[in-house]
LOGUBA-564061 format. One line per field, with one value per residue: x, y, z of N, C-alpha, C, CB in turn; residue number from 0; residue in three letters; chain. Coordinates in nm, 2 decimals, always signed. Glycine has a CB too. Example, Ala and Ser with C-alpha at 12.3 -4.5 7.8 and 13.67 -1.06 7.14 Angstrom:
2
n_u: +1.32, +1.28;
n_v: -0.57, -0.22;
n_w: +0.78, +0.71;
ca_u: +1.23, +1.37;
ca_v: -0.45, -0.11;
ca_w: +0.78, +0.71;
c_u: +1.32, +1.29;
c_v: -0.33, +0.00;
c_w: +0.78, +0.79;
cb_u: +1.13, +1.41;
cb_v: -0.45, -0.06;
cb_w: +0.90, +0.57;
num: 0, 1;
residu: Ala, Ser;
chaine: A, A;
//
This chain:
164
n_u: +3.68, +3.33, +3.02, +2.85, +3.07, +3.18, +2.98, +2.92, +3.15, +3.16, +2.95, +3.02, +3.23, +3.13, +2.95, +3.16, +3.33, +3.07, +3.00, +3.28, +3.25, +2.99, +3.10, +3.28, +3.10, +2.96, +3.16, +3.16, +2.92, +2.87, +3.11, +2.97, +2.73, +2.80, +2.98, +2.75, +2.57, +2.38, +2.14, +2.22, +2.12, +1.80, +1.68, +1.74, +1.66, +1.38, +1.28, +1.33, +1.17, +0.94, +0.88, +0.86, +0.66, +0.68, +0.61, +0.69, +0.93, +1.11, +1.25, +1.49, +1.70, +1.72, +1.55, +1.80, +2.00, +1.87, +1.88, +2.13, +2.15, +2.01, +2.10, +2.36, +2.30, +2.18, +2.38, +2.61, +2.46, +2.39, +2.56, +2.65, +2.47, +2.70, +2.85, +2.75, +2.72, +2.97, +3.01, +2.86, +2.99, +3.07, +3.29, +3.50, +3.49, +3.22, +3.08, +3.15, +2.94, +2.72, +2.63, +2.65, +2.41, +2.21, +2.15, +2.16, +1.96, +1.78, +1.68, +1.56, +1.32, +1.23, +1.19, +1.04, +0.81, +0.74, +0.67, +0.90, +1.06, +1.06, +0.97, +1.29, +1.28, +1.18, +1.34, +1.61, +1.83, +2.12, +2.12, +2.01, +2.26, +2.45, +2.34, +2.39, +2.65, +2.70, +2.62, +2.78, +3.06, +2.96, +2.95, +3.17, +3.39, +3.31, +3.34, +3.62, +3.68, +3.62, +3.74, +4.03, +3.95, +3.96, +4.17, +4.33, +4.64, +4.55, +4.33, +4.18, +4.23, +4.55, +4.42, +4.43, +4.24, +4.30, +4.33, +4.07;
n_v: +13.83, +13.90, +13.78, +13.84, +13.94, +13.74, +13.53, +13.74, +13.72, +13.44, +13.37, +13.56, +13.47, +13.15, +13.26, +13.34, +13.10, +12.89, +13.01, +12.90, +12.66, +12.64, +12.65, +12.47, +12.24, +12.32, +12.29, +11.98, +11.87, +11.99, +11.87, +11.62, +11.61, +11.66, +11.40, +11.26, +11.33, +11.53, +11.76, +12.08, +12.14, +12.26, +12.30, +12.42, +12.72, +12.66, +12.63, +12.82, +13.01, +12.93, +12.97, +13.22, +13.30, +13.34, +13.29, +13.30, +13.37, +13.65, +13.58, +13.35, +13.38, +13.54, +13.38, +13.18, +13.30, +13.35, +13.13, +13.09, +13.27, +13.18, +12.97, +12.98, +13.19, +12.99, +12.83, +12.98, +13.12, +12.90, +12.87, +13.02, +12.88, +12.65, +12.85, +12.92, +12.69, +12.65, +12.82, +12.80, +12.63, +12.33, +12.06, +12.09, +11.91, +11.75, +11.96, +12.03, +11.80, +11.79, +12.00, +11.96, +11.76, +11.87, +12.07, +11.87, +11.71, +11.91, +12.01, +11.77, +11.75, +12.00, +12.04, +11.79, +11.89, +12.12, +12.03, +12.02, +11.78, +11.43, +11.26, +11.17, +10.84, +10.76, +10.78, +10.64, +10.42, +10.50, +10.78, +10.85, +10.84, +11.01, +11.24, +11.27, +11.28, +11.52, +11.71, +11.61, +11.69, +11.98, +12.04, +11.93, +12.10, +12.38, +12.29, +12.30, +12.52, +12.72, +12.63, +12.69, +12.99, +13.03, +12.99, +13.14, +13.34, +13.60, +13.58, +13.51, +13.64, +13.52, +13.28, +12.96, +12.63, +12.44, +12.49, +12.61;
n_w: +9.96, +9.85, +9.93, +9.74, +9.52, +9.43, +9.33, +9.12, +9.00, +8.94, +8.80, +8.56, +8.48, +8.42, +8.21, +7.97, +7.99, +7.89, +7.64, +7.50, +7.51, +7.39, +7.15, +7.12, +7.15, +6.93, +6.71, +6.75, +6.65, +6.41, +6.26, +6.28, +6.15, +5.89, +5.85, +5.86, +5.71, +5.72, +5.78, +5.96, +6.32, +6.39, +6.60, +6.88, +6.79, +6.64, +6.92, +7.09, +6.92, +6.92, +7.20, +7.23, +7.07, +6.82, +6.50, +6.18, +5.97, +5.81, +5.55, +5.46, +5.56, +5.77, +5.97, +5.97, +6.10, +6.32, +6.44, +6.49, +6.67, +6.85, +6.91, +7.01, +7.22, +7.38, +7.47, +7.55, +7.82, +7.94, +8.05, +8.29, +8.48, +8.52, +8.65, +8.85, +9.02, +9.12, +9.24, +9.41, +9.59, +9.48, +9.41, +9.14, +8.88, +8.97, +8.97, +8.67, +8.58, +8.70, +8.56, +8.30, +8.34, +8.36, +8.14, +7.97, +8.03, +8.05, +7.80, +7.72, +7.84, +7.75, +7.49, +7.39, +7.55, +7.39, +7.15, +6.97, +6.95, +6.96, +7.27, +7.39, +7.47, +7.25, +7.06, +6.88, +7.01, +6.87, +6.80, +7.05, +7.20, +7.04, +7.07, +7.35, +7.32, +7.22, +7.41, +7.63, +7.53, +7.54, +7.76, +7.88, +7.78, +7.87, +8.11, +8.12, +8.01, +8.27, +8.44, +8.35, +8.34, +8.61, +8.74, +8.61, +8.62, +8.89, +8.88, +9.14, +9.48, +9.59, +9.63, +9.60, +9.42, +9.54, +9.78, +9.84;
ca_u: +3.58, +3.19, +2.92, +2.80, +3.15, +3.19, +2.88, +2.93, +3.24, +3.13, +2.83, +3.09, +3.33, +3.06, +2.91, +3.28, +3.30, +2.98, +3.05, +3.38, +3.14, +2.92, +3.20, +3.33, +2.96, +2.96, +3.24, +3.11, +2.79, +2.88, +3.15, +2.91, +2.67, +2.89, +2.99, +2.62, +2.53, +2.22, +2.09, +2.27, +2.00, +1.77, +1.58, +1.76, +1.62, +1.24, +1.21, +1.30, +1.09, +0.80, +0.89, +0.84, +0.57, +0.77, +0.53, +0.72, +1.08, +1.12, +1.36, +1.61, +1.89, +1.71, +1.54, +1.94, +2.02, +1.79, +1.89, +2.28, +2.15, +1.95, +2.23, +2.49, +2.23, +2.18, +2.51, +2.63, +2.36, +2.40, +2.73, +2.55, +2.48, +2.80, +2.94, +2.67, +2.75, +3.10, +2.96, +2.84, +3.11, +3.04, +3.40, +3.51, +3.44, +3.10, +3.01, +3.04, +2.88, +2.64, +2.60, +2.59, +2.30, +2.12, +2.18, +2.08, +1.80, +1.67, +1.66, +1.51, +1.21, +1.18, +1.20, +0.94, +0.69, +0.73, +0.64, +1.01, +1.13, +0.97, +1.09, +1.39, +1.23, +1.14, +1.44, +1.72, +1.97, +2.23, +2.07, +2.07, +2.45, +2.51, +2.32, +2.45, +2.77, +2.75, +2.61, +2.91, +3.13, +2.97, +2.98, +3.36, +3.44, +3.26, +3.43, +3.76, +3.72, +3.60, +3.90, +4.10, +3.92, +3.94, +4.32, +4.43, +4.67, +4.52, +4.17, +4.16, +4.37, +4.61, +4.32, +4.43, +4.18, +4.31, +4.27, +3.91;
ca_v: +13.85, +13.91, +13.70, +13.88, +13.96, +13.56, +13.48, +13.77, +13.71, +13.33, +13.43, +13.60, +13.33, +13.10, +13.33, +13.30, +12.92, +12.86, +13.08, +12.80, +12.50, +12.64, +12.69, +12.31, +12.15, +12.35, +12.23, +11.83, +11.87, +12.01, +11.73, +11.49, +11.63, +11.66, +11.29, +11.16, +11.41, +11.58, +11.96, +12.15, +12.09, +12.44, +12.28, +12.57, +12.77, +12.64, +12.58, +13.00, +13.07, +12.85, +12.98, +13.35, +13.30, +13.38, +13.21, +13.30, +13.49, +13.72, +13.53, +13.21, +13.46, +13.62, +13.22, +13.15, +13.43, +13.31, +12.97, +13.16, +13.39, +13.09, +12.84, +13.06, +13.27, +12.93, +12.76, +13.10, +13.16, +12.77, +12.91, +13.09, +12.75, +12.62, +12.97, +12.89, +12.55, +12.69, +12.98, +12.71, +12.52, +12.23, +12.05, +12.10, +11.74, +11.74, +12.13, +12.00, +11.68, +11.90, +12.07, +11.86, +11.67, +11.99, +12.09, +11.76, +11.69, +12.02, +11.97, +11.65, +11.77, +12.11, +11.98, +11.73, +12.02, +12.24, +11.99, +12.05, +11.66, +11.30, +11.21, +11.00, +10.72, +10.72, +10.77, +10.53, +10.42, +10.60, +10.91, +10.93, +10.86, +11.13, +11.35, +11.29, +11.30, +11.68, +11.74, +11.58, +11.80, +12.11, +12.04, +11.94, +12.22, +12.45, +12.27, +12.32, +12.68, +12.76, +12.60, +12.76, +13.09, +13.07, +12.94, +13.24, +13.45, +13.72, +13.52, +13.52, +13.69, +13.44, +13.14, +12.86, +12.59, +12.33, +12.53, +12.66;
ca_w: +9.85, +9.95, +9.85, +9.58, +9.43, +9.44, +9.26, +9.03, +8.94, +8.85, +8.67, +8.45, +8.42, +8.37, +8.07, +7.89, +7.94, +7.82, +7.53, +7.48, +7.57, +7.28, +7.04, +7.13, +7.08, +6.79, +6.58, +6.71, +6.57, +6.26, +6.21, +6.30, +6.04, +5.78, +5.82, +5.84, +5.57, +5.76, +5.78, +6.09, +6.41, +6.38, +6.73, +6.97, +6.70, +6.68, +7.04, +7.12, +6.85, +6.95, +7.33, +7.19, +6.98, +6.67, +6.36, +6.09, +5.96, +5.69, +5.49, +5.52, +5.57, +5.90, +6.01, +5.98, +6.19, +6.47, +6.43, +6.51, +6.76, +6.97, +6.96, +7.11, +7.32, +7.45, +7.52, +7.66, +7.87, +8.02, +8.15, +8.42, +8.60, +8.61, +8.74, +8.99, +9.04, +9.14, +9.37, +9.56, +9.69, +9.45, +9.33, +8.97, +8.82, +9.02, +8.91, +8.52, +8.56, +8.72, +8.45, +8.18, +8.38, +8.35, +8.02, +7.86, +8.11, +8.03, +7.65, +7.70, +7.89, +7.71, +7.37, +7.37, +7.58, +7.32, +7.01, +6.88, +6.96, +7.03, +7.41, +7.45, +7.48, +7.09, +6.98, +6.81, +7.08, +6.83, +6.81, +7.21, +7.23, +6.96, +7.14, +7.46, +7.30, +7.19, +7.55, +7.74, +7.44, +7.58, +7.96, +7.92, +7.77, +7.95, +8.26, +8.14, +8.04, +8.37, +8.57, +8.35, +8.42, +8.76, +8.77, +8.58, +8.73, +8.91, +8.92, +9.28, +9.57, +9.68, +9.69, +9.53, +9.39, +9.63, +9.94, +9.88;
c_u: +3.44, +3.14, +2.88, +2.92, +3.14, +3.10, +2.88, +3.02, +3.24, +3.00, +2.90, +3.18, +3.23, +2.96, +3.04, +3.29, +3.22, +2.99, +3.18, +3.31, +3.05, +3.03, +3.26, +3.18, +2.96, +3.00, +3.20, +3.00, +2.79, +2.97, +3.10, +2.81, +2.71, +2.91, +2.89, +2.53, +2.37, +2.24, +2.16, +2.15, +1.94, +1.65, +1.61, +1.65, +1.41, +1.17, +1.22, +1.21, +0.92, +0.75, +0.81, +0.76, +0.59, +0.69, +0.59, +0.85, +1.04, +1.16, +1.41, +1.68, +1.84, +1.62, +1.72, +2.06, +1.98, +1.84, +2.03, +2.22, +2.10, +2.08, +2.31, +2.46, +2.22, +2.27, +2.54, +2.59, +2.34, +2.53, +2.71, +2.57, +2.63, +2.90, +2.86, +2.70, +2.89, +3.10, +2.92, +2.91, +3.12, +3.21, +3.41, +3.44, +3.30, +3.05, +3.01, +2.93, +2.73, +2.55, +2.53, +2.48, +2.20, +2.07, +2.08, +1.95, +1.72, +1.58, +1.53, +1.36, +1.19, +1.16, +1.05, +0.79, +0.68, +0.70, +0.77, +1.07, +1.07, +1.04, +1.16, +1.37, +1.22, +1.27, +1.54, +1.85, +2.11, +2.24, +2.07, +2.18, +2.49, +2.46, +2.40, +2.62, +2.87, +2.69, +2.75, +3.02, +3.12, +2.97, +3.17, +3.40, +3.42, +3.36, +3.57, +3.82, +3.69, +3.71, +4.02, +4.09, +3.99, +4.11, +4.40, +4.52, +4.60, +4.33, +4.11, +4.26, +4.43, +4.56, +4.41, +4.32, +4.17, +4.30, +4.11, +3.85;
c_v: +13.83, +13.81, +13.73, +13.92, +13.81, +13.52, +13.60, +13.75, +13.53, +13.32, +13.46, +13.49, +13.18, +13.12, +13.26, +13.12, +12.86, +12.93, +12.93, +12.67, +12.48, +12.62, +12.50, +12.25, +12.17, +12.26, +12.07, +11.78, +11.88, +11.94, +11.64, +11.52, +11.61, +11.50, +11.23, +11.25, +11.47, +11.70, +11.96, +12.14, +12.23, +12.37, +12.42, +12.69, +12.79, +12.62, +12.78, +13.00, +13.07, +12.94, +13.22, +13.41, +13.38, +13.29, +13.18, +13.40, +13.54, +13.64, +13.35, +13.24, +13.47, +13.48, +13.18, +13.19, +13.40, +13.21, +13.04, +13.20, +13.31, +13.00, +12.92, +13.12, +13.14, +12.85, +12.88, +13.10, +13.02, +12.80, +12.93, +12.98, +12.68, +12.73, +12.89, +12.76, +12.54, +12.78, +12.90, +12.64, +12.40, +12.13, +12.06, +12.03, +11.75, +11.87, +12.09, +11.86, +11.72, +11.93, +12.01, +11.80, +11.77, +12.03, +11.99, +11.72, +11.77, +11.99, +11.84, +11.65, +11.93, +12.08, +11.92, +11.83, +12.12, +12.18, +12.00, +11.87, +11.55, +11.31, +11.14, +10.91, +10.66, +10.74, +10.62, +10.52, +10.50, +10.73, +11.00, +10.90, +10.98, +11.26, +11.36, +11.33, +11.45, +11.74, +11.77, +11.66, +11.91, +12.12, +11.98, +12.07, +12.31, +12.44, +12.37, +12.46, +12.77, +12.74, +12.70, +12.98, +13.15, +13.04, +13.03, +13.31, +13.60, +13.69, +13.55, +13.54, +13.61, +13.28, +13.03, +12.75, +12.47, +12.37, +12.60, +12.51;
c_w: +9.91, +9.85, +9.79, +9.49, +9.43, +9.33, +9.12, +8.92, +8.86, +8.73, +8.55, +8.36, +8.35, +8.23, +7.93, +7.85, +7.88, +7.65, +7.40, +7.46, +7.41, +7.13, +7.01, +7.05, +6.96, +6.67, +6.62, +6.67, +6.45, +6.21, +6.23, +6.19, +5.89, +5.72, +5.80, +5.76, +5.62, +5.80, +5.93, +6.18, +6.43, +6.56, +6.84, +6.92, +6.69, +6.82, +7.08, +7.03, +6.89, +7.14, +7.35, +7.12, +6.84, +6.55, +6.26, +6.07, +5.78, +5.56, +5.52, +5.57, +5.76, +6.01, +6.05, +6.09, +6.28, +6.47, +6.56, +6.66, +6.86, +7.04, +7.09, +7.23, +7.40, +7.55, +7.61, +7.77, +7.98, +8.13, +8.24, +8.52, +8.61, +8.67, +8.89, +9.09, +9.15, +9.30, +9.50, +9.65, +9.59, +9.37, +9.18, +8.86, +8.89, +8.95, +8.74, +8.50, +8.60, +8.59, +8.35, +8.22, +8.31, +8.25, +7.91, +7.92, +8.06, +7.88, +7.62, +7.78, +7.78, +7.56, +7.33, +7.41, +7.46, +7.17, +6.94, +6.85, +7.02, +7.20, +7.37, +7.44, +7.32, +7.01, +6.95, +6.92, +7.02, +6.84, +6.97, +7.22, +7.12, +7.02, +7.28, +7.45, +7.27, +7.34, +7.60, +7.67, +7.53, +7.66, +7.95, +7.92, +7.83, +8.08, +8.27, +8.14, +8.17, +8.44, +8.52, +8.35, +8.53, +8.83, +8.72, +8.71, +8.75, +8.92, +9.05, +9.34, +9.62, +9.72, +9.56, +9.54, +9.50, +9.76, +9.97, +9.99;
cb_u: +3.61, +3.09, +2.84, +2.69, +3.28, +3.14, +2.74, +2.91, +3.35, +3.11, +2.74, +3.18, +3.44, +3.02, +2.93, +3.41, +3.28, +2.85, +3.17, +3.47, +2.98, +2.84, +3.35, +3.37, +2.80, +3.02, +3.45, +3.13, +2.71, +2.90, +3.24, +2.84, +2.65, +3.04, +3.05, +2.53, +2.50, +2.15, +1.86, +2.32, +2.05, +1.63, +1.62, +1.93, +1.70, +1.20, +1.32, +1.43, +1.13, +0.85, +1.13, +0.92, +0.47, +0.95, +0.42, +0.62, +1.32, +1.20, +1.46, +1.69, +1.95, +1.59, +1.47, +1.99, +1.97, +1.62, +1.94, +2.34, +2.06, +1.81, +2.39, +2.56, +2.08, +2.13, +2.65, +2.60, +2.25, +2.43, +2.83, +2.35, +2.38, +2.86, +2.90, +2.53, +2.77, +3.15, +2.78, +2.79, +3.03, +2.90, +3.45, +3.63, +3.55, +3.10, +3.15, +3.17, +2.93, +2.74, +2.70, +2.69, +2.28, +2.17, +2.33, +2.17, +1.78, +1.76, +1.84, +1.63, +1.22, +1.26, +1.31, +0.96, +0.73, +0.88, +0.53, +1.15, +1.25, +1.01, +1.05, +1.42, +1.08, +1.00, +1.49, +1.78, +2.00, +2.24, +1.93, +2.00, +2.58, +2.47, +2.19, +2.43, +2.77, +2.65, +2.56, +2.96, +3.06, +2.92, +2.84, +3.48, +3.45, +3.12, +3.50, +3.81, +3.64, +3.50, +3.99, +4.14, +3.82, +3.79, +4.37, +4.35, +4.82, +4.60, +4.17, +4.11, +4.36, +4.61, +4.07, +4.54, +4.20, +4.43, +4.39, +3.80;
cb_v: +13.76, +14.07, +13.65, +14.04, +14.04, +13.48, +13.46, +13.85, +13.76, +13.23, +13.58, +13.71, +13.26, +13.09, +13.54, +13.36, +12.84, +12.90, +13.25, +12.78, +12.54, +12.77, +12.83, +12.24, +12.21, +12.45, +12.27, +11.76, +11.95, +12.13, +11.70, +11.45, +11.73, +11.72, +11.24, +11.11, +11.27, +11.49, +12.02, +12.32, +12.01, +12.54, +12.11, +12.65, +12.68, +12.55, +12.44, +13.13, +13.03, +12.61, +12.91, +13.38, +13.35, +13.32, +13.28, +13.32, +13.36, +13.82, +13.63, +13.12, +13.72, +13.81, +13.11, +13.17, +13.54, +13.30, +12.85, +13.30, +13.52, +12.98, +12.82, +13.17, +13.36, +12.90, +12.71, +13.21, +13.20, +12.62, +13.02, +13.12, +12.61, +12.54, +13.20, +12.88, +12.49, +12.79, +13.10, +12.63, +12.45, +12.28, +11.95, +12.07, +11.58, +11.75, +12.31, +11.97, +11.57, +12.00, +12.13, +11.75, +11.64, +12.10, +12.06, +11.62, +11.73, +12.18, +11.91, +11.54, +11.76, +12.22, +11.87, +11.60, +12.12, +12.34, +12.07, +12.16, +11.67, +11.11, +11.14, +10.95, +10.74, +10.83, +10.87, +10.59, +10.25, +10.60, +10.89, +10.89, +10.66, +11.13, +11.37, +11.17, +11.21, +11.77, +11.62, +11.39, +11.84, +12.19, +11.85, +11.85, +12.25, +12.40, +12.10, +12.25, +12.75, +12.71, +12.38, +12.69, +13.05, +12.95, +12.81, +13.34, +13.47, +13.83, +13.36, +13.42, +13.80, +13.51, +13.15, +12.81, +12.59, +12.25, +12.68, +12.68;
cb_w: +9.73, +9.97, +9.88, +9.59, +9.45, +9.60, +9.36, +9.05, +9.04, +8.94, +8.70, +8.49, +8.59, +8.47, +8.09, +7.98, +8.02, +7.91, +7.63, +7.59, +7.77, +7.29, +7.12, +7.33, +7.13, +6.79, +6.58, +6.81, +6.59, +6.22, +6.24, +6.46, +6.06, +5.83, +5.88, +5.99, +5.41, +5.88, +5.77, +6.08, +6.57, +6.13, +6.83, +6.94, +6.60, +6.61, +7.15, +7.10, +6.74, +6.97, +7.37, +7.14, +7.05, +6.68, +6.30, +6.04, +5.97, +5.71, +5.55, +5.45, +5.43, +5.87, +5.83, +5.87, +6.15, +6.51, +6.22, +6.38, +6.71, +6.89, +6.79, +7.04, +7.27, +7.41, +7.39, +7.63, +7.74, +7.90, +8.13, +8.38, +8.56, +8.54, +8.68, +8.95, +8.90, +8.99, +9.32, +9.56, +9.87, +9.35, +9.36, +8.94, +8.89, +9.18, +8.95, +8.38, +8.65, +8.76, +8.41, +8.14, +8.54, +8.38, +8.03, +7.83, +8.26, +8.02, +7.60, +7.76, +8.06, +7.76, +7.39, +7.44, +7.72, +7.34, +6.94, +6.97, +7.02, +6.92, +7.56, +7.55, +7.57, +7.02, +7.01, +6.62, +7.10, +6.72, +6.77, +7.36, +7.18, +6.79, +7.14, +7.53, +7.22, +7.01, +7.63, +7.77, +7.28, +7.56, +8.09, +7.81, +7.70, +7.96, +8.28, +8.03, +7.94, +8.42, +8.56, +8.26, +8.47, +8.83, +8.72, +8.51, +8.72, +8.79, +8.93, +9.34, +9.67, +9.79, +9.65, +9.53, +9.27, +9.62, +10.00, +9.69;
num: 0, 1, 2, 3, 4, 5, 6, 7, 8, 9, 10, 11, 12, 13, 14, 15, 16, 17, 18, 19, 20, 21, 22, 23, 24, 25, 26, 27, 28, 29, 30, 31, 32, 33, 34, 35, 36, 37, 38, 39, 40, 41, 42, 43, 44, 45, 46, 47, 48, 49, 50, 51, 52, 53, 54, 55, 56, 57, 58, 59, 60, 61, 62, 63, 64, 65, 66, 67, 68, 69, 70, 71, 72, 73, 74, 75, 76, 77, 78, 79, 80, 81, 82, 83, 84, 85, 86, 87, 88, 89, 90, 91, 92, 93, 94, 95, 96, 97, 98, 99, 100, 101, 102, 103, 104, 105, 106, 107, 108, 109, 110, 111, 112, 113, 114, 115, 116, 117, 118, 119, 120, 121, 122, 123, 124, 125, 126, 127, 128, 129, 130, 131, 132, 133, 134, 135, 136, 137, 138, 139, 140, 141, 142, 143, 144, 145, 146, 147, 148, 149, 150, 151, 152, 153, 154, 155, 156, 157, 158, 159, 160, 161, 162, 163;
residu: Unk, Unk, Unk, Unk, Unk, Unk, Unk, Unk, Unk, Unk, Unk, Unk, Unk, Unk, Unk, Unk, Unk, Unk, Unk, Unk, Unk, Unk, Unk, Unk, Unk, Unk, Unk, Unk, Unk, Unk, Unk, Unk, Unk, Unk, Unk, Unk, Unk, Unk, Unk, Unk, Unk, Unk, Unk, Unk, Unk, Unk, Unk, Unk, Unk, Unk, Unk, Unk, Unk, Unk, Unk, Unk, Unk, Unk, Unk, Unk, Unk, Unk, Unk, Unk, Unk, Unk, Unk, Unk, Unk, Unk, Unk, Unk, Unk, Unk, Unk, Unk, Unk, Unk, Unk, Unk, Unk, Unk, Unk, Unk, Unk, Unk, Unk, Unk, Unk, Unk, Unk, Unk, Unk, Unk, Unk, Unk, Unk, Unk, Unk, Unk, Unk, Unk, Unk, Unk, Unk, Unk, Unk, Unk, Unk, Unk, Unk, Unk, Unk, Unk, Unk, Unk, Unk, Unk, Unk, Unk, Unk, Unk, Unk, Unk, Unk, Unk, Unk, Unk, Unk, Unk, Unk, Unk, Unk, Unk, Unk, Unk, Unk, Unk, Unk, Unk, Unk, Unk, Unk, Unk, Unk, Unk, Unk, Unk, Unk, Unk, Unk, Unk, Unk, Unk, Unk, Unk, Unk, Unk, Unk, Unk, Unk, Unk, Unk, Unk;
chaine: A, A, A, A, A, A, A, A, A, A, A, A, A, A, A, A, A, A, A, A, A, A, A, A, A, A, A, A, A, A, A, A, A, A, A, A, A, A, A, A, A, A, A, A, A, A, A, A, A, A, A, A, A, A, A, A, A, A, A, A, A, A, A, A, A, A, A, A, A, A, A, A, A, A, A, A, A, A, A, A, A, A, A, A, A, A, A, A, A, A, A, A, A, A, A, A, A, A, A, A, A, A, A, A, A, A, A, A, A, A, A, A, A, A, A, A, A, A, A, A, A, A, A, A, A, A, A, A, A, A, A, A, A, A, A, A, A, A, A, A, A, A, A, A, A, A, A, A, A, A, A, A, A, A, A, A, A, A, A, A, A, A, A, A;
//
């Protein structure tokens, strides 16, 4: 396999996982919401918007719609790096941890630049473990859907995971 099938073919796999990763975060946010009785998090949402110079939405319905369309565009779209992460040589457990660093790092600097979120620093020791906690959600999963990606049969010609 060449160096650009390699990295394309984790790019892809990395898309899908992240896709999964988002789908996981998902459902532990919105059971964490549910239980602490507070509005779904529209920050993915106001931070593209803010990032896009988006002012204003037609509606709630088509605001709701971006909210949708950011989330997922974003989790997805995180996938990328840990395909990459992968492309590199990087081991499994290292490549999501990786990730997840990334992920929540990012958030945690792009957030506050963009007026969406106080830093870290100001928040409620609870608040950063719940967040970290839908993080490390979407970097497991992410992980997991990757390995099992890449462990399918017919993934790779003859490589197994333990001989790379």
């Amino acid at each position: 396999m060449s160096i650009a099938e390699k990295v394309a073919s984790s790019i892809g796999k990395g898309l899908v996982a992240g896709l999964a990763g988002t789908a996981a975060m998902t459902v532990s946010s919105t059971v964490e919401a549910r239980l602490r009785h507070r509005k779904p998090s529209s920050a993915p949402a106001r931070a593209t918007a803010k990032a896009l110079g988006i002012k204003s939405f037609e509606d709630d319905i088509a605001r709701a719609r971006f909210n949708d369309l950011s989330h997922w565009g974003y989790g997805t779209g995180w996938g990328i790096m840990r395909g990459l992460l992968d492309a590199v040589g990087l081991p499994p457990g290292a490549a999501t941890l990786a990730h997840g660093a990334a992920v929540w790092g990012s958030a945690q600097v792009t957030l506050p630049a963009l007026d969406i979120a106080p830093p870290v620093i100001f928040w409620a020791p609870r608040e950063i473990a719940i967040d970290a906690f839908h993080h490390a959600v979407y970097a497991a999963a992410t992980g997991i859907a990757y390995e099992l990606l890449s462990n399918a049969p017919g993934a790779r010609t003859g490589i197994s995971r333990a001989t790379r």
